[in-house]
C-alpha positions in Angstrom: -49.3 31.6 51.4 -53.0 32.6 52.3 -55.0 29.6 53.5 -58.5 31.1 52.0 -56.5 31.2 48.7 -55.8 27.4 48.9 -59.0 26.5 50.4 -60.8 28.5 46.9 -59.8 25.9 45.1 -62.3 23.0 45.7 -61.4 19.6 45.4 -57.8 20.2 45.1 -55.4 19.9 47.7 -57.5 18.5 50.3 -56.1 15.3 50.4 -52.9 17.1 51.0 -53.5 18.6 53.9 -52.7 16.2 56.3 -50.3 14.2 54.1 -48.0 17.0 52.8 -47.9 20.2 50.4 -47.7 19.5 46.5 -45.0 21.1 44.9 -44.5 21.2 41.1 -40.3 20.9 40.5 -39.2 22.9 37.7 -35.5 23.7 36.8 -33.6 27.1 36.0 -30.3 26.6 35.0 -28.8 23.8 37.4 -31.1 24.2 40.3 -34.1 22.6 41.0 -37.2 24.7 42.3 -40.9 24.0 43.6 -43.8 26.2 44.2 -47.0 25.5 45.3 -49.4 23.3 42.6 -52.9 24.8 43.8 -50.9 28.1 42.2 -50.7 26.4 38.4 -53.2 26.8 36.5 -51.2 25.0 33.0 -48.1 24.2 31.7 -47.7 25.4 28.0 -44.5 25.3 25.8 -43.0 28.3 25.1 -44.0 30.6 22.3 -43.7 34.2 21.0 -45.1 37.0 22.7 -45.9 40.0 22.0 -42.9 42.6 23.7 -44.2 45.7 25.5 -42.4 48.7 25.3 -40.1 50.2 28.5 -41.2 46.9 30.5 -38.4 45.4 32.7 -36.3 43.3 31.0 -37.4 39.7 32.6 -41.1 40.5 31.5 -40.9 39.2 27.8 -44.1 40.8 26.7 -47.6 39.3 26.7 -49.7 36.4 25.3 -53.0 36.0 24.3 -54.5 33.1 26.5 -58.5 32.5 25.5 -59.2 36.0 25.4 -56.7 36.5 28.6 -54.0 38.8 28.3 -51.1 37.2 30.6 -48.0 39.3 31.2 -44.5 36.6 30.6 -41.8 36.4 33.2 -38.7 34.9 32.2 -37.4 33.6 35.7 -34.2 33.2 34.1 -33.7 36.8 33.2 -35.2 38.0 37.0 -32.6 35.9 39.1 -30.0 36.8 36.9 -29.2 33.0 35.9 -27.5 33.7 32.5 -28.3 33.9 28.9 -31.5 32.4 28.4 -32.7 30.0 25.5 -35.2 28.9 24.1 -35.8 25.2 22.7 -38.3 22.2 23.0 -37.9 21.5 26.7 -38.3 25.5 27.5 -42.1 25.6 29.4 -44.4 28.5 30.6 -46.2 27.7 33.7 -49.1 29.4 34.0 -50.0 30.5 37.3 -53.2 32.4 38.8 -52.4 34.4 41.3 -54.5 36.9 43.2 -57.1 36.4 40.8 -54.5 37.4 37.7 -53.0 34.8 35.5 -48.7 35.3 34.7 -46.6 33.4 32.8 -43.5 32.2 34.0 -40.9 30.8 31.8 -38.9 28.4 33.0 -36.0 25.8 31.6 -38.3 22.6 32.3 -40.9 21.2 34.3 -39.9 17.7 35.7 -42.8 16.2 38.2 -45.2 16.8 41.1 -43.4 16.0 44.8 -45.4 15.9 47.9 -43.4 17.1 50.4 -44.2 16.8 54.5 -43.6 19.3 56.6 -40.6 17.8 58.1 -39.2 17.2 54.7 -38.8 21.4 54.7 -35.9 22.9 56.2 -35.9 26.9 56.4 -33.9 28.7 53.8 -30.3 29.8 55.1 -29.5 33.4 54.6 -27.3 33.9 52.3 -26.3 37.1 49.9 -27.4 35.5 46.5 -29.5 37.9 43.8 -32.4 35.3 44.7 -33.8 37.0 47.7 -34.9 34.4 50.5 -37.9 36.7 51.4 -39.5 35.0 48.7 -38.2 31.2 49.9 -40.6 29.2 51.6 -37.2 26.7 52.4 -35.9 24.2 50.8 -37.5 20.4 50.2 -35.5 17.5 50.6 -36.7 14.0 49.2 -34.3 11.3 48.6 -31.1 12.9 46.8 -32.7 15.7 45.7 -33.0 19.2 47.1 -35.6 21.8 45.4 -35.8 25.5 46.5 -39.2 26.4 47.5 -40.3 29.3 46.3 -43.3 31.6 47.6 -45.0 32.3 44.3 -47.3 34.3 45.7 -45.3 37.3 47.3 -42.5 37.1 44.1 -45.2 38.0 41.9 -47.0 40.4 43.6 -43.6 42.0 44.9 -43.2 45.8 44.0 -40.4 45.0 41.5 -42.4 42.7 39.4 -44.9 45.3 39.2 -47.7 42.7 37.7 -49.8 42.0 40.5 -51.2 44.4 42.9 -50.3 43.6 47.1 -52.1 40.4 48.6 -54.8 41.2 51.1 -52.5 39.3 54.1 
């Protein structure tokens, strides 16, 4: 993650900065994940969108946001996590990223979990169709254990095709 793009935010996340990173936990499937909350913009339910013809499978298509046109990622679909559904606890986080606002749709949202940076252990490597290039590591609190994930360079990455290369 950048540290001009989570200084651009003002007023949020300072507080954090010596205390610990904010992570909002959402689930996909069984597992629990986090990203980084100065990256969420909203949390919407799901609705329909509007498909796009010869896009990739895990892009559902496109909503209409306030005049903003923000492409749909179904997480589910990209790390080949099964047959997805859709019902009352399915969520869309909307996330700005670069400057562009994406959808991601996700099983369910649970909470916001300050983690320290001792409470983050580095991702093992392991062969699994999530690839850990986009793992910040994994967050331990308590009994729980949520995957990290670096938002910023999965959505910008050449397969998801959404969100042109972050100036490093």
């Amino acid at each position: 993650m950048s540290d001009t793009a989570s200084k651009n935010l003002s007023g949020f996340g300072e507080k954090t900065d010596s205390n610990g990173n904010e992570f909002l936990a959402f689930t996909l499937g069984k597992e629990e994940y986090g990203i980084d909350i100065l990256k969420v913009q909203e949390i919407r339910g799901y609705e329909a969108v509007t498909r796009i013809a010869n896009s990739p499978d895990f892009i559902k298509g496109v909503v209409n946001l306030r005049g903003i046109i923000v492409p749909i990622v179904d997480m589910r679909i990209k790390f080949q996590l099964g047959e997805p559904t859709y019902d009352q606890f399915t969520v869309v986080i909307i996330l700005n990223i670069g400057g562009r606002v994406v959808g991601m749709v996700v099983d369910s949202v649970s909470d916001v979990i300050t983690l320290t940076q001792e409470q983050i252990k580095p991702a093992p490597e392991m062969g699994t169709t999530f690839d850990s290039d986009y793992l910040i590591g994994l967050g331990t609190l308590e009994q729980r254990m949520l995957i990290l994930v670096d938002i910023d360079k999965l959505m910008s990455s050449a397969e998801m095709g959404l969100i042109e290369k972050l100036a490093a």
